[in-house]
C-alpha positions in Angstrom: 16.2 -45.6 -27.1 19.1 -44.4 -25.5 19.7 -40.6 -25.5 22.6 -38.6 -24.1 22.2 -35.0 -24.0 25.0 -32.2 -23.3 24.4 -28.9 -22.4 25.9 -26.0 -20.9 28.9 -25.1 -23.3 29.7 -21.9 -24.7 32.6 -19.1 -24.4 34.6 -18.0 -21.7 37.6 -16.2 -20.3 40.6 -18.2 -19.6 40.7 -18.9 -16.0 37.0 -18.7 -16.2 34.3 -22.1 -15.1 31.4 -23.8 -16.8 29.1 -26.3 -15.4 28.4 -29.3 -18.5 25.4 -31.3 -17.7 25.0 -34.6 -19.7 21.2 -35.4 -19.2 20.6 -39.4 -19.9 17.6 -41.9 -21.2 16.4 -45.3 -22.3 19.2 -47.3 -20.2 20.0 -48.3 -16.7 21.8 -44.9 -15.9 22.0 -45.2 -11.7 24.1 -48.9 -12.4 26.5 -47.7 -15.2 29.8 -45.9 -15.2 29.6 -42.6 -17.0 32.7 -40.9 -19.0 33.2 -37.8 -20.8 35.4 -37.1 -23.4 36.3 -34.1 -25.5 37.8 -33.3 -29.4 39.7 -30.1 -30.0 40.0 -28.9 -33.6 41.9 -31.7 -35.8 42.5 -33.8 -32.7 41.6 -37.2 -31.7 39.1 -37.7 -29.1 40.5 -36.8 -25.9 39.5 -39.4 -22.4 38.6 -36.6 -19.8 36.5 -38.2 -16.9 34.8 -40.8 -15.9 32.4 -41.4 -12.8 31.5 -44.6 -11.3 27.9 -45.8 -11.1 27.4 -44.9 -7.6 29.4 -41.8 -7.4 31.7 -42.9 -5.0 34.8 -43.3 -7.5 36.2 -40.6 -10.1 39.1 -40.7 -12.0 40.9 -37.8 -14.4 43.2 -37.3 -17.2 46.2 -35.8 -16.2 45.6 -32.7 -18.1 42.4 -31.3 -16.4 43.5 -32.9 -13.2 42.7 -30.4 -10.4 40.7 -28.5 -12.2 37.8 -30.3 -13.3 35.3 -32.3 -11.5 32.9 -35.3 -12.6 29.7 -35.7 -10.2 25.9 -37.2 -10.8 22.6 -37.3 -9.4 21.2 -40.9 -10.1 17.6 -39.5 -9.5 17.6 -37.0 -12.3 19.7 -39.4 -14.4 22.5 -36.4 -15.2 25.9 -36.6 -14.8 28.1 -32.8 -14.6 31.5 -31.9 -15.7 32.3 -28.6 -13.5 35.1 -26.9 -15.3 37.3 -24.7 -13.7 40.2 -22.6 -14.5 39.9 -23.7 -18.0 42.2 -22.8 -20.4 42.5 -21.9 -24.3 43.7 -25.3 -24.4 40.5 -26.8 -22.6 39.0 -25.5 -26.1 36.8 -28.3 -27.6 33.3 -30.3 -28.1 32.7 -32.1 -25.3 30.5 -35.3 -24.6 29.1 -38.1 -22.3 28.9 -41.2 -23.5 28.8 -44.8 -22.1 29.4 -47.9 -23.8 29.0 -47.4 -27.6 26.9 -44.4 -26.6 27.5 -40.4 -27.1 26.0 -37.5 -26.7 25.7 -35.0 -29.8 28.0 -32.7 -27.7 28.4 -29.6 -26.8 30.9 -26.8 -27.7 33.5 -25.1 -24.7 35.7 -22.5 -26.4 38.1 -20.6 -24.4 39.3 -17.4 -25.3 39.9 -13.7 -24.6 
């Protein structure tokens, strides 16, 4: 059974960080591209990362670009999202998924 696990969200200052950890089961994880992807209030779903299944290539949306960074251990099956100076805009639930697989999400809200 394939499970995909966020944690780590919560509320922060703009220009503040947060580490999201997307813990993963029940599928190949150390040979499979991993994404992550966000929804802010009444918005569609939002493309933010995603990591190759080695590590070696990442790519970015344009809009967290510089700011955020995908990385993954293969041997504890997790793949991170380090956040850094987020913004009110960054405001959203975020999630790992692969394939037609997603995590439950979990919430990043930006504000002062």
């Amino acid at each position: 059974q394939v499970q995909l696990v966020e944690s780590g969200g919560g509320l922060v200052e703009p220009g503040g960080s947060l580490r999201l950890s997307c813990k993963a089961s029940g599928f190949p994880f150390a040979i499979v591209d991993m994404s992550w992807s966000r929804r802010a209030p009444g918005q569609e779903h939002e493309w933010v990362a995603n990591i190759s299944f080695s590590g070696r290539h990442t790519h970015y949306a344009d809009s967290v670009k510089g700011r955020f960074t995908v990385t993954r251990d293969n041997s504890k099956k997790t793949t991170y999202l380090q956040m850094n100076s987020l913004e009110p805009e960054d405001t959203a639930v975020y999630y790992c998924h692969w394939a037609d697989y997603w995590g439950q999400g979990t919430q990043v809200t930006v504000s002062a």
